[in-house]
TINULUM-902836 format. One line per 8 residues: for each residue x, y, z of C-alpha. Coordinates in pm, whole numbers, plus 50000, padded with zeros to 5 digits. Layout:
REM residues N
X,Y,Z  ... .
//
This chain:
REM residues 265
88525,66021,13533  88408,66195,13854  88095,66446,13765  88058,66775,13950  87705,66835,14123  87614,67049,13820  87734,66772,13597  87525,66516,13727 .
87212,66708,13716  87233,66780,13401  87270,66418,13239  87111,66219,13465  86865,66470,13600  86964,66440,13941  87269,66465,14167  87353,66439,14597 .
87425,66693,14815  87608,66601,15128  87557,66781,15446  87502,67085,15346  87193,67153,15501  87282,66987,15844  87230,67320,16059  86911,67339,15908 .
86743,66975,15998  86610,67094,16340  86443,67342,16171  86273,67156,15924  86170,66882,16193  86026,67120,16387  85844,67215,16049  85697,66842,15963 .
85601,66811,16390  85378,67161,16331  85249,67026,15979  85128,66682,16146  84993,66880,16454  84807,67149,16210  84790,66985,15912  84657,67171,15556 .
84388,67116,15329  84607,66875,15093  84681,66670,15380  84690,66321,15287  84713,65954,15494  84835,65712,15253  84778,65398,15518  84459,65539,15756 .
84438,65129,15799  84813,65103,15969  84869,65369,16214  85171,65237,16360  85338,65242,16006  85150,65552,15896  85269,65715,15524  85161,66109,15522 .
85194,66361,15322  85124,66735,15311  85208,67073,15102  85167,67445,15024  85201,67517,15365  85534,67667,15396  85387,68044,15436  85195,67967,15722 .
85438,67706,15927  85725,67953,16024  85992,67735,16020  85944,67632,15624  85917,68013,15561  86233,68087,15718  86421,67799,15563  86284,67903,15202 .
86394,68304,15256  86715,68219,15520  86865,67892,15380  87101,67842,15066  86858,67631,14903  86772,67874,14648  87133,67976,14588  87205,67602,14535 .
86880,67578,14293  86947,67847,14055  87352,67745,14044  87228,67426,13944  86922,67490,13732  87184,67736,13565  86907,68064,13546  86919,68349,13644 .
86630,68399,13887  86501,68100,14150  86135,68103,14246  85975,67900,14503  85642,67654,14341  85602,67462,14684  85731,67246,14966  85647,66896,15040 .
85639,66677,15343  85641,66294,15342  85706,66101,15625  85681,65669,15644  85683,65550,15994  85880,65250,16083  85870,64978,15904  85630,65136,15675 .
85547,64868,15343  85352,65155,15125  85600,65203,14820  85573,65574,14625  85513,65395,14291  85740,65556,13986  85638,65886,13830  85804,66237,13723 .
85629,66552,13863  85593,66769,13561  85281,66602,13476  85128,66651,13819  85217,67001,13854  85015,67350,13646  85331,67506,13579  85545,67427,13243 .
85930,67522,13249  86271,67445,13111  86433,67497,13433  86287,67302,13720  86422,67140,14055  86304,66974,14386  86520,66965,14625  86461,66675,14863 .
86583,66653,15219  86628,66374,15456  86552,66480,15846  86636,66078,15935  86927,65811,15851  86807,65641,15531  86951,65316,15430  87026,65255,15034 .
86711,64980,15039  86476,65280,15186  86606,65559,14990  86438,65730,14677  86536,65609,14348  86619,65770,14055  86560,65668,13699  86904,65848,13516 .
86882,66059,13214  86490,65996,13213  86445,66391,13208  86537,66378,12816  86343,66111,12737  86152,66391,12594  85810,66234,12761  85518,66338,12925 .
85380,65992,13150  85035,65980,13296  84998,66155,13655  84828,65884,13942  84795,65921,14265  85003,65708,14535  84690,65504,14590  84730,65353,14220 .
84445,65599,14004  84512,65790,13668  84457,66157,13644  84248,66256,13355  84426,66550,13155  84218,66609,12820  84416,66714,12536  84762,66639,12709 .
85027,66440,12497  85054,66172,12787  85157,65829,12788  85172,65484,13030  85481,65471,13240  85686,65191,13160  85687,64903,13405  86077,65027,13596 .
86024,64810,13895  85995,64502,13660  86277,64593,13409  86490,64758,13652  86777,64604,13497  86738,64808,13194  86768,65095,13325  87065,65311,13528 .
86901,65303,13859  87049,65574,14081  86989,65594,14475  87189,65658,14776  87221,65616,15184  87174,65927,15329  87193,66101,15650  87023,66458,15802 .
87108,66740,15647  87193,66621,15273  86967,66671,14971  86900,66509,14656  86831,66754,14401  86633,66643,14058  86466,66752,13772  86073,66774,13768 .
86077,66505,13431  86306,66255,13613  86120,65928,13692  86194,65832,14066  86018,65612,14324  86085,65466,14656  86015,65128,14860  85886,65155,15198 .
86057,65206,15476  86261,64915,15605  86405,65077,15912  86263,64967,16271  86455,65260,16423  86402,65550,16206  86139,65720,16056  86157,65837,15711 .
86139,66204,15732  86193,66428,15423  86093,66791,15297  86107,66844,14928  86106,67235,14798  86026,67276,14426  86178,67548,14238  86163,67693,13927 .
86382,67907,13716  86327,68178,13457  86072,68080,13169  85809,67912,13429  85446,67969,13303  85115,67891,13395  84953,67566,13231  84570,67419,13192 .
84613,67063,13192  84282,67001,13108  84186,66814,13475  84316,66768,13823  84685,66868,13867  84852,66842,14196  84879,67036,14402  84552,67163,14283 .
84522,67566,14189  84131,67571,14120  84134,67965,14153  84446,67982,13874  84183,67826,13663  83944,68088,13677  84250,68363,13679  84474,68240,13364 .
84555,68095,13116  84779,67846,12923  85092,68031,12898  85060,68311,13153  85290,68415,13425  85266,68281,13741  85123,68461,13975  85397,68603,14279 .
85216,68657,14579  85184,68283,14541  85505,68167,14382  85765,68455,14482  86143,68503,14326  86345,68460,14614  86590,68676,14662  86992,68499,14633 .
87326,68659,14768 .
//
């Protein structure tokens, strides 16, 4: 049976969006082009030894690079995330930018956010955006119905190492990319301007980038819904929110000069 968008997302924790963002891509390249030229503290090179196939990342920028601000208080992304995180307000935790060159080999090993992240909520979504043509063997995959597997899995960074959260109920990831065929393993080709949309516990990946034409462009804006809080995780989260530290804790709201409602029509 064919599943509406809202469907999707909530049994297998993450659903496409086609084309509705297409008017905006422009935008958000001209976004990623000012984040590589000015990049932010959290800036990170993932290959510094292959700069022809260079993996970066970057985020928490979007209230100083213009064209991230306008997209997060002008676009219908936060429309689209409260519809589909079903609350009744939509606040903005961050944006993300991660871009593999051509041909790029570094894989994004399998994870979930919500251990990575200071924040604890029922309703959570990243939206993730393709600025480039992605083939199905490039494309960011999606472990389905992992979000109520009811699991926390350790946090590590793309370069392979563990986070240390003391007193968190974490566990090992399972090996995915060598039992992939026990699991429903969701991913998609995808062109500018469509979106997957996914929930901060679902376990997704990617390979590198295969294409010798395209780079792999994409900005990912995290949102969160109505009961979002403030958590201690007892070591490095990321992105990292030292001053929260010293500010709250466990259990308090977040903060809105940093993490505003946005407003929805």
């Amino acid at each position: 049976m064919f599943k509406t968008e809202q469907e999707m997302f909530s049994q297998d924790g993450v659903t496409v969006i086609r084309g509705l963002f297409k008017d905006w891509v422009e935008l958000l390249r001209q976004g990623v082009e000012i984040n590589e030229q000015q990049p932010g503290p959290s800036f990170r090179d993932y290959t510094p030894d292959q700069p022809q196939n260079r993996f970066w990342a970057d985020y928490c920028n979007w209230q100083r690079i213009q064209p991230f601000y306008d997209f997060v208080y002008q676009s219908p992304a936060g429309q689209i995330a409260k519809n589909l995180m079903q609350s009744r307000d939509v606040r903005l935790f961050h944006e993300h930018v991660l871009v593999k060159g051509r041909n790029s080999s570094k894989i994004t090993p399998w994870h979930h956010d919500a251990p990575y992240y200071p924040v604890s909520a029922k309703q959570t979504l990243s939206m993730w955006i393709p600025l480039d043509p992605i083939s199905r063997e490039s494309s960011i995959e999606f472990v389905a119905g992992s979000h109520r597997w009811n699991k926390h899995f350790k946090a590590q960074s793309f370069n392979g190492q563990y986070y240390e959260h003391q007193g968190m109920q974490e566990e090992p990831l399972p090996d995915i990319e060598g039992q992939r065929e026990q699991y429903n393993i969701l991913g998609w080709e995808l062109e500018p301007g469509d979106a997957i949309a996914f929930d901060y516990l679902t376990i997704h990946g990617a390979p590198g980038n295969l294409s010798n034409e395209h780079m792999r462009r994409a900005v990912s804006f995290r949102w969160l819904g109505d009961d979002a809080v403030y958590v201690n995780r007892g070591g490095k989260t990321s992105p990292d929110y030292p001053h929260l530290n010293a500010l709250l804790k466990t259990g308090d709201p977040l903060p809105q000069d940093e993490f505003p409602f946005i407003p929805t029509f």
